[in-house]
C-alpha positions, 0 to 999 in steps of 0.5 A, a space after each residue: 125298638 120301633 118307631 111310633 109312628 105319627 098316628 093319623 086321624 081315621 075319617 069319618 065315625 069308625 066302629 068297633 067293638 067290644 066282646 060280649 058273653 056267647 061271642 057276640 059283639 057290640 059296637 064301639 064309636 069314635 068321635 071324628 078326633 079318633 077319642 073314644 066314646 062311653 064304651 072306652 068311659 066305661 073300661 075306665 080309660 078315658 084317653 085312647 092316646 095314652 094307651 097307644 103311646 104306650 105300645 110300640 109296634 112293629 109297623 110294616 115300613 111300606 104299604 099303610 097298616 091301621 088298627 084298632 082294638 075293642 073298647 078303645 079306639 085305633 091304635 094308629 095309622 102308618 102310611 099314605 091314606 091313598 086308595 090302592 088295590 085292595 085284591 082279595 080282601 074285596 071278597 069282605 065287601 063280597 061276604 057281607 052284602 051277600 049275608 046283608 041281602 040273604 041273612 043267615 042264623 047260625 047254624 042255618 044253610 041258607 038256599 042252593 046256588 047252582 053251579 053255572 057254565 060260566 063259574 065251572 070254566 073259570 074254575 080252569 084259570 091259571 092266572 087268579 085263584 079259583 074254586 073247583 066247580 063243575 056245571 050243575 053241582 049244588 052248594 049251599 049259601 054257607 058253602 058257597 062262603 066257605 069256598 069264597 073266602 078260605 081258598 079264595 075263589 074269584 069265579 065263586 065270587 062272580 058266582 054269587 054277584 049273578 045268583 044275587 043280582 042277576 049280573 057282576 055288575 049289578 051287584 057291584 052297585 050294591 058293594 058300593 052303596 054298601 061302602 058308603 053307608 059304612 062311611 068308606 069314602 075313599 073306596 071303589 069296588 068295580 068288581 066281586 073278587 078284587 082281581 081288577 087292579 081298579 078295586 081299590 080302598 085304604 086300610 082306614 076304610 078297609 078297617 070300618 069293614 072289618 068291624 061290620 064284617 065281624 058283627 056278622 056272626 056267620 061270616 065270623 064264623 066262616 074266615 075263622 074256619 082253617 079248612 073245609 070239607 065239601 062234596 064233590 072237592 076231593 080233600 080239604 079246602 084249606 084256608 089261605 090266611 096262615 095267621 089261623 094257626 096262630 094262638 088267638 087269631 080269628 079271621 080274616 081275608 088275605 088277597 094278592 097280585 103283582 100290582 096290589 102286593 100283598 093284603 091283609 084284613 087280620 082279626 085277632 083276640 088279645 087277653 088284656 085289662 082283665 078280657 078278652 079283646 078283639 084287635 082290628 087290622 089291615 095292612 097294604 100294599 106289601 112288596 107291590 108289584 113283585 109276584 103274589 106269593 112274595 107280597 102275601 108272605 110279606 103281609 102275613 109275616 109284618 101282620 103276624 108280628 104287630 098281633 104277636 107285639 100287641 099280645 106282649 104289650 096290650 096288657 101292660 099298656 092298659 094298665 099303665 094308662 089305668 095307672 096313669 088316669 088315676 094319678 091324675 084324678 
């Protein structure tokens, strides 16, 4: 069985969220003291940690892991809380302020972003992970997401920093700003892909930005998409994240190098306490300096055991903690 660890305090007020009728969500506060606030009074569980000390997961022995699950709070943090690279879970931060900046509705396209020289020749990289574009091809915002996140294309994502702001840097300014109105205090974005070993955040922050990225509807819509067909790509565009193909996972974004190892921002849906909840995690920093692939099988395979663990046990930790609330009252 594995050991709980020593749950840490998550800084700052994080917000999660509860799942609504139509796939919405609403967003859940925490206090500073990691208690849960009218949202978790409401599900009748008054006491987060009582329900955290009764699942027992599978925590990564490295890197640092957080979860948090909808209309109770965080499960827990393991691991130092030291900004580390993040790689391509940068491309959330990315996402996000792209859709902040130029909303979507669903079902909406959005503008057409042309394909520029700069974009087409880095699509020839053999050292980051790229989309196949040629100068003058015409995407729509939408696609331009989709080619973004599921193959996880660094030259879209410089791409789209130019189309926004004029130049990479510009748009970093607003990543930041971005991170700072969400209370992510100990993250720094110096690019658009994650590829500069200089981006880097911790899975307590990383975990705020999950929440507001699955607030939007349309980029929730995008990371839980397992392939893509688009003109003028031969075959399919096939999602990175291989978590997708199991049962309830909904998002989000994996990203690897040699010096961050392997990361993960995960989404997942849980039937427990009599609904549908949303699980939150991130888990860093697997098999660092080794070679990406081994650090991305590394993340994808300690997360897919704490979404498998918390399927098994969510419910009957609600219900134990519920039990226990009621002996005492």
């Amino acid at each position: 069985m594995a050991q709980v660890p020593r749950r840490r305090v998550v800084c700052g007020a994080l917000a999660l969220t509860a799942v609504l009728g139509g796939g919405t969500y609403a967003g859940l506060g925490l206090l500073g003291d990691g208690t849960a606030t009218t949202a978790s009074a409401a599900s009748g569980i008054t006491d987060t940690a009582a329900v955290a000390d009764k699942v027992r997961l599978p925590w990564p022995g490295e890197g640092q892991t957080s979860i948090a699950v909808d209309g109770l709070g965080s499960l827990g943090s393991k691991g130092r809380a030291q900004p580390v690279p993040i790689a391509s879970v940068t491309k959330v931060m990315t996402a996000y302020v792209i859709l902040k900046e130029h909303p979507l509705k669903d079902g909406e396209q959005g503008p057409d972003i042309d394909v520029d020289q700069a974009a087409a020749q880095e699509s020839h990289s053999l050292d980051e992970s790229t989309a196949p574009l040629r100068e003058g091809q015409r995407y729509t915002q939408r696609q331009m997401l989709e080619l973004l996140m599921l193959p996880s294309g660094n030259n879209v994502a410089r791409l789209l920093a130019r189309w926004d702001s004029g130049s990479q840097e510009a748009f970093v300014e607003k990543m930041n700003r971005a991170a700072k109105d969400l209370g992510m205090t100990n993250t720094t974005y110096t690019g658009a892909s994650g590829f500069e070993q200089s981006t880097r955040s911790t899975a307590d922050d990383q975990l705020k930005l999950a929440k507001a990225a699955m607030d939007q509807p349309v980029l929730r819509q995008v990371v839980g998409m397992r392939e893509t067909t688009l003109p003028g790509i031969p075959g399919k565009v096939v999602n990175t994240n291989k978590l997708l193909e199991r049962p309830g996972v909904v998002g989000l974004k994996t990203g690897s190098t040699t010096p961050a190892g392997g990361n993960l921002m995960w989404a997942a849906e849980v039937e427990a306490g009599g609904k549908k909840r949303l699980v939150l995690g991130v888990t860093l920093a697997q098999r660092a300096n080794t070679t990406p692939n081994e650090g991305l099988a590394a993340a994808l395979e300690r997360s897919g055991k704490l979404i498998e663990a918390l399927r098994e046990q969510l419910p009957t930790a609600l219900d134990g903690a519920k039990a226990d609330q009621g002996a005492r009252s």
